[in-house]
N, C-alpha and C positions, 0 to 999 in steps of 0.2 A: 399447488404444483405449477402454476402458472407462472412464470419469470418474468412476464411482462405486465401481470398485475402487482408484482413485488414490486420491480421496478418503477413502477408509476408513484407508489407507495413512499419508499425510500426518497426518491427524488423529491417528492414536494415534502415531504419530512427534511430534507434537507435543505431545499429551497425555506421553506418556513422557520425554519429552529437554531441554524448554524449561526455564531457569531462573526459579526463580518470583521473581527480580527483573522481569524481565520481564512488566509489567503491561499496558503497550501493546500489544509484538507478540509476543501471545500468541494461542492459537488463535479465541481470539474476534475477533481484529482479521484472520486469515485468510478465517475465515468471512462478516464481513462485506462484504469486498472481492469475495469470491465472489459472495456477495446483490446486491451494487453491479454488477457485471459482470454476474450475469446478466438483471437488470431494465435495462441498456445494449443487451444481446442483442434482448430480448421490445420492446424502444422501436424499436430500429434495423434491427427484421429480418435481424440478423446470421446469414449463413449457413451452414450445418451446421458444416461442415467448421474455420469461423475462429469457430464459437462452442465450437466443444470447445479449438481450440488456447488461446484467452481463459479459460478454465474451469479449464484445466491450469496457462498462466501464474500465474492467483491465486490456483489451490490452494498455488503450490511457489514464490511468488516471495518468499517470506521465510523460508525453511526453511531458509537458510545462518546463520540467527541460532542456529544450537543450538550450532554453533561458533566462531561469530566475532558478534562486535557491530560493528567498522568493517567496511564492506565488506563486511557479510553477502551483496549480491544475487550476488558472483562466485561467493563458496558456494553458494547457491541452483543456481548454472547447474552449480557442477562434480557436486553431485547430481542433479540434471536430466539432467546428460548420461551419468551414470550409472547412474540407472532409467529413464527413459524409454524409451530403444532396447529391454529386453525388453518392453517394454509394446505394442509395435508403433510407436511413434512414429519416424519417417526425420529423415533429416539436415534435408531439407525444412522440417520442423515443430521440430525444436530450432534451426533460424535463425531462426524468428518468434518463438518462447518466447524463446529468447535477447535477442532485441530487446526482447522484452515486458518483458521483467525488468531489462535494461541501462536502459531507460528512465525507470524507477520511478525511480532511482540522482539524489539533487539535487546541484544543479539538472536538475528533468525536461528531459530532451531528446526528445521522443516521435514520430517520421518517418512513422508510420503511422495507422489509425482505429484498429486493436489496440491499438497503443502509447496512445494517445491514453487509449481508455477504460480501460484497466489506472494507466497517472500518475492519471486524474481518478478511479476507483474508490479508488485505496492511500490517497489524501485527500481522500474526498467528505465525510467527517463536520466537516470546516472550513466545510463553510458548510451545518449542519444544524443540529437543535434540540437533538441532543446533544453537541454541539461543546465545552462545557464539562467536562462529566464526563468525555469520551475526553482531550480537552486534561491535564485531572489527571493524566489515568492514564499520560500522555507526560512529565509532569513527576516524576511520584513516580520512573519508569524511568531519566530523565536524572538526577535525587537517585542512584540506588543504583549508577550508570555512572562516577557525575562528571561527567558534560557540564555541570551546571549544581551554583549552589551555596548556590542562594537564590530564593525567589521575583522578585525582581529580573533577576538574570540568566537567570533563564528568561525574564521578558516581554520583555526584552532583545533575546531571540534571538527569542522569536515574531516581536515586532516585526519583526527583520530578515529572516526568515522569508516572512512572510506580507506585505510586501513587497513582496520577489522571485519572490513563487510565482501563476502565474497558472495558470487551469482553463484548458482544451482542446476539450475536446466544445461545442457546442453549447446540449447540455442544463446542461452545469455552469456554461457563462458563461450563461446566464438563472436557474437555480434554483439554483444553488451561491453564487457569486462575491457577491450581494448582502450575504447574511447572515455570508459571510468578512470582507468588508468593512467589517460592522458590530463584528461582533468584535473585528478591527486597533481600529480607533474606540476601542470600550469598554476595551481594555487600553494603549491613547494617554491615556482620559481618566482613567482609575485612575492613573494615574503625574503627572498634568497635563504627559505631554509632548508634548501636540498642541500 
C-alpha cells in the first residue's frame, strides 16, 4: 500500500526495460500523467483511499508497453495483477485499476470520476503549451513503429484523432479542450484542409 515503493519500483522498471524507440511513452510521459493526477486529486479533494488507487493507476497504466506496443494496457493489468496483490492491494482495488487502465484504451470509454481523470491525465498535454514538442515526440515513436510514414499521414490521424477525442473532467473541458481545439485548427490550416 505504499506508493512510493510502487513508484520506485515501476520507474526503474521503466528506466531498465523500455525501448529507447519509445520517445512518447517513456518514463517521462508516466511521470507526468502522475503530476496530471495528482493536481486532479489536490483540485477535487479526492479521497484517501481513491487517491492512492489513481496514483497507482498512472504509475502502471503503461508498463505493459515493455512488452507489447498494441494493446500494451492488457499488459499493464496482467502485471498489475501480478504485483499488486503482494503489495497489499484486494481484488476490490485491482477492479478500479483495472477500470482505470481499460479506460485509458481509444476510443476512451471512462464510467467513473477515476476513470475520467486517469483518460483526461494520459492526454492532458493536447491542450497545453507543450502540446507541440510532446506531439513530435508521438510522431518520431509512430516513425520508429510504422504507424505512420510521413509527416502527412501523421497529421492525418491527428486530425482524425483529435476529432474523435473529447476531455471529461470538468476542469479539462474549460482548461484543456480550448487549446486542443486550436491545435486541430492549426494542423487543418497547415495542410489548407479546413
Amino acid at each position: 500500500m505504499n506508493i512510493r515503493k510502487l513508484k520506485k519500483h515501476v520507474t526503474g522498471k521503466l528506466r531498465a526495460e523500455l525501448s529507447p524507440k519509445l520517445s512518447y511513452h517513456g518514463l517521462h510521459h508516466t511521470l507526468d500523467v502522475q503530476r496530471v493526477c495528482d493536481q486532479y486529486i489536490r483540485r477535487l479533494k479526492i479521497a484517501q483511499r481513491d487517491a492512492w488507487l489513481l496514483r497507482t493507476a498512472s504509475l502502471i497504466h503503461d508498463i505493459g508497453i515493455i512488452w507489447t506496443y498494441s494493446g500494451h494496457e492488457e499488459a499493464s493489468l496482467q502485471y498489475a495483477e501480478s504485483l499488486l496483490p503482494a503489495m497489499g492491494y484486494s481484488k476490490e482495488d485491482l477492479r478500479a485499476i483495472r477500470g482505470m487502465i481499460l479506460a485509458t484504451q481509444i476510443p476512451q470509454q471512462p464510467a467513473t470520476l477515476l476513470e475520467e481523470i486517469l483518460c483526461d491525465a494520459d492526454l492532458d498535454y493536447l491542450g497545453r503549451a507543450d502540446v507541440l514538442p510532446i506531439s513530435q515526440s508521438l510522431y518520431r515513436e509512430f516513425l520508429a513503429y510504422d504507424v505512420v510514414h510521413d509527416e502527412e499521414s501523421w497529421d492525418r490521424l491527428q486530425v482524425n484523432f483529435l476529432n474523435l477525442h473529447h476531455y471529461h473532467t470538468d476542469f479539462a473541458l474549460k482548461h484543456r479542450a480550448p487549446r486542443k481545439e486550436a491545435y486541430l485548427r492549426s494542423i487543418l490550416k497547415k495542410w489548407n484542409w479546413a
